[in-house]
C-alpha positions as a printed Julia matrix, in Angstrom:
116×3 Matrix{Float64}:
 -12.81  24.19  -225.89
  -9.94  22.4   -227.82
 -12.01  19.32  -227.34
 -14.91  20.51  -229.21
 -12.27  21.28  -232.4
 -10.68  17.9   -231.9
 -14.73  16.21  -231.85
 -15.39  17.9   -235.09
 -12.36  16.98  -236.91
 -12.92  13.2   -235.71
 -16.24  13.39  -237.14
 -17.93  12.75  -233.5
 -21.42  13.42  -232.63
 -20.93  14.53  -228.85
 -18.02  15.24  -226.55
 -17.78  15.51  -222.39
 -16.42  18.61  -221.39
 -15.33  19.57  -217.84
 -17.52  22.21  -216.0
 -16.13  25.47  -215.47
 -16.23  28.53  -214.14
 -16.4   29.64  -217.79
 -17.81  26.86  -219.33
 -21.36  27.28  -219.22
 -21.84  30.85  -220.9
 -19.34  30.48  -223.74
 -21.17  26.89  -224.26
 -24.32  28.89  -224.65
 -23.06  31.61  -226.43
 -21.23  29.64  -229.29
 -24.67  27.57  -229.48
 -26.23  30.62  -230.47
 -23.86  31.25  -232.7
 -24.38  27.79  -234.48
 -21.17  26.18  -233.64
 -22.51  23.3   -231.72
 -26.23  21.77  -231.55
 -26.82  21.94  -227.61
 -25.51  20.59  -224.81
 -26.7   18.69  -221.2
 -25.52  19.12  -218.0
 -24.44  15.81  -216.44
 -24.7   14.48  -213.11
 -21.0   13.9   -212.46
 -20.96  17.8   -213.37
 -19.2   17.36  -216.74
 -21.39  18.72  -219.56
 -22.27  17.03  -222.47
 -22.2   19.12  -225.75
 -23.77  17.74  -229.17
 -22.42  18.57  -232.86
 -23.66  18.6   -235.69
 -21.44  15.83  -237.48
 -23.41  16.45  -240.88
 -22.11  19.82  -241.07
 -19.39  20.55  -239.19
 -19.07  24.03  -237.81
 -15.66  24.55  -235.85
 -12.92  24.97  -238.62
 -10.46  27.25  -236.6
 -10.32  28.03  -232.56
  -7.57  30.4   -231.22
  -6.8   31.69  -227.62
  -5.96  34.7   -227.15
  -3.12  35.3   -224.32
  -0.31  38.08  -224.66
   1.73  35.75  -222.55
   2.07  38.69  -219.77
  -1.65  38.62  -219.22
  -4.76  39.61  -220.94
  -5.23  42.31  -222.92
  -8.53  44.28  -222.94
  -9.49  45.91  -225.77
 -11.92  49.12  -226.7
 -14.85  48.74  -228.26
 -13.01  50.33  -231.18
 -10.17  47.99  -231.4
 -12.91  45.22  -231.17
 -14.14  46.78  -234.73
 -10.59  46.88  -235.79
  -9.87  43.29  -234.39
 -13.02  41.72  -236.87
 -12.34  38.65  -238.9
 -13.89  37.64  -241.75
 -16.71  34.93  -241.32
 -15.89  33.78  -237.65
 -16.53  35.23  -234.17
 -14.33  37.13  -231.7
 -15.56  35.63  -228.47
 -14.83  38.32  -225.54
 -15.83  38.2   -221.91
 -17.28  41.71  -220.56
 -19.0   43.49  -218.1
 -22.03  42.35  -219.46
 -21.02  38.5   -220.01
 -19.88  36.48  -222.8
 -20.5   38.42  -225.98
 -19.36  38.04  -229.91
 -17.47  40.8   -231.65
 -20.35  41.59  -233.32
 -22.51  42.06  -230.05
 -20.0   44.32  -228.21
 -19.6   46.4   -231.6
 -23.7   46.76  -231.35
 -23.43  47.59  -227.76
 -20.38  49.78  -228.07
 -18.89  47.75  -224.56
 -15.16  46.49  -225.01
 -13.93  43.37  -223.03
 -11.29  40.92  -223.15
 -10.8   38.28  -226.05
 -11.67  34.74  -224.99
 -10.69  33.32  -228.52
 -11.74  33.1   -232.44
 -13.65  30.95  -233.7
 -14.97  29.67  -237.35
């Protein structure tokens, strides 16, 4: 994900990301939520993700780890735990969802990472 922040800020139009366990449904779910164009699927496996270098959307992207672990947290501390114009990116029960999503579907889950 670090690579997509480091694309933006060198003002490139696509990136190659590894495939991941992960990688797939936070690539879709940040597309939906505007931060990149789209992205392909390549051959080798890798997965090619397109920005948008006219306006670029990824200002801030931070992990969350408590360095023992991950912590979960309530749907209530999710409500707490929301940022200003960004995204709170958690995985849950239900799959990848925004802050605003698991606030709407009153699930909890734990943080992925922020993103603006």
């Amino acid at each position: 994900m670090c690579s997509l922040k480091n694309a933006y800020m060198s003002k490139k139009s696509e990136v190659i990301v590894q495939k991941g366990k992960m990688v797939l449904p936070v690539l879709k779910k940040i597309a939906q939520l505007n931060f990149i164009k789209f992205f392909k699927p390549l051959p080798s496996g890798d997965i090619k993700v397109f920005l948008d270098t006219n306006h670029p959307r990824i200002e801030t992207l931070k992990f969350f780890n408590t360095g023992m672990g991950f912590k979960s947290y309530k749907v209530t501390q999710v409500i707490k735990a929301q940022r200003g114009y960004g995204s709170l990116i958690f995985t849950t029960s239900q799959g990848i969802k925004a802050n605003q999503e698991c606030i709407k579907e009153k699930i909890g889950g734990l943080p992925l990472f922020y993103i603006n």
